[in-house]
C-alpha positions as CSV (number, residue, x, y, z in Angstrom):
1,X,0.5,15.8,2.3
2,X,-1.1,13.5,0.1
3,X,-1.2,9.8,0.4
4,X,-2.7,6.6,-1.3
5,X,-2.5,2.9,-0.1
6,X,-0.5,0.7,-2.9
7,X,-1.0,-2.9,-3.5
8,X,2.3,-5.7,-2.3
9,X,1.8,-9.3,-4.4
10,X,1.8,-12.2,-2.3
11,X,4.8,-15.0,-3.6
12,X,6.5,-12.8,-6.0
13,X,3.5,-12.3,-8.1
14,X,2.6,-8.8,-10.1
15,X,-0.2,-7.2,-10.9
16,X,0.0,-8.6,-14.7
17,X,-0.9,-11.9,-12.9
18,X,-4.0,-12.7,-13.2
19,X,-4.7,-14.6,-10.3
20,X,-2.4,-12.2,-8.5
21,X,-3.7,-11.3,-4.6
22,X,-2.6,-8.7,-2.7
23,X,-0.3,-10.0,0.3
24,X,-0.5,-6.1,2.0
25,X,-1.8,-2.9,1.3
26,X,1.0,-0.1,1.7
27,X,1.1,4.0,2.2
28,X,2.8,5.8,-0.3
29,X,3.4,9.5,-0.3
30,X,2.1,11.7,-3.3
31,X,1.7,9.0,-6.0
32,X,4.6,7.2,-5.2
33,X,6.5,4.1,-4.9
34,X,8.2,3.8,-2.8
35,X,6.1,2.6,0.6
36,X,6.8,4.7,4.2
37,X,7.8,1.7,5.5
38,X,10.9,1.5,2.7
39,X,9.8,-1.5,0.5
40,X,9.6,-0.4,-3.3
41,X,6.5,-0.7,-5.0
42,X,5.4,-2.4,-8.7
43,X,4.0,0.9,-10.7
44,X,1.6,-0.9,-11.7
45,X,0.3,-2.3,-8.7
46,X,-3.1,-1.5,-7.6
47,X,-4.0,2.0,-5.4
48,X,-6.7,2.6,-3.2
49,X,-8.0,5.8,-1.1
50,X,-6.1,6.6,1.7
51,X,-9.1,7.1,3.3
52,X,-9.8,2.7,3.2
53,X,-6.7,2.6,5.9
54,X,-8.5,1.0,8.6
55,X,-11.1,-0.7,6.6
56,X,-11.8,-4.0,8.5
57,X,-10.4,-7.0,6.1
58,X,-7.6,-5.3,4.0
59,X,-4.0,-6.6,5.1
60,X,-2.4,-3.3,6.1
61,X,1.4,-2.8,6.4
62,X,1.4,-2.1,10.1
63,X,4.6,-0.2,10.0
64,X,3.3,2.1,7.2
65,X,0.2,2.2,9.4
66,X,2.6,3.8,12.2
67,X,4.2,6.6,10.1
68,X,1.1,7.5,7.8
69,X,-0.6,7.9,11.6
70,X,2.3,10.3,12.4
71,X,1.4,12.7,9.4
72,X,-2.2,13.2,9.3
73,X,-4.2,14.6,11.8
């Protein structure tokens, strides 16, 4: 299965702000927008590899972190 980190906006901003910072990174599934750990996701919010999960100074959704563990190897 495929999967991508997705951006979360700290105090209700979007990513058309833009001094907008990122208050988590999420795990989405397949391009989507929905996060793993439930919360929905701004289509335009910013994506990153998959592969920067882990990636020392990014705010990672730990409970995202938890599932996205559970389906790769």
């Amino acid at each position: 299965m495929e999967h991508e980190l997705r951006a979360e906006y700290k105090d209700g901003s979007t990513p058309r702000d833009p001094d907008a910072e990122v208050k988590a990174w999420h795990v989405v599934r397949q391009e989507g927008l929905t996060a793993m750990c439930g919360r929905e996701l701004d289509p335009g919010s910013a994506t990153r590899s998959a592969d920067d999960w882990g990636t020392s100074g990014l705010p990672l959704c730990h409970s995202c972190g938890a599932l996205y563990l559970r389906e790769t190897p």
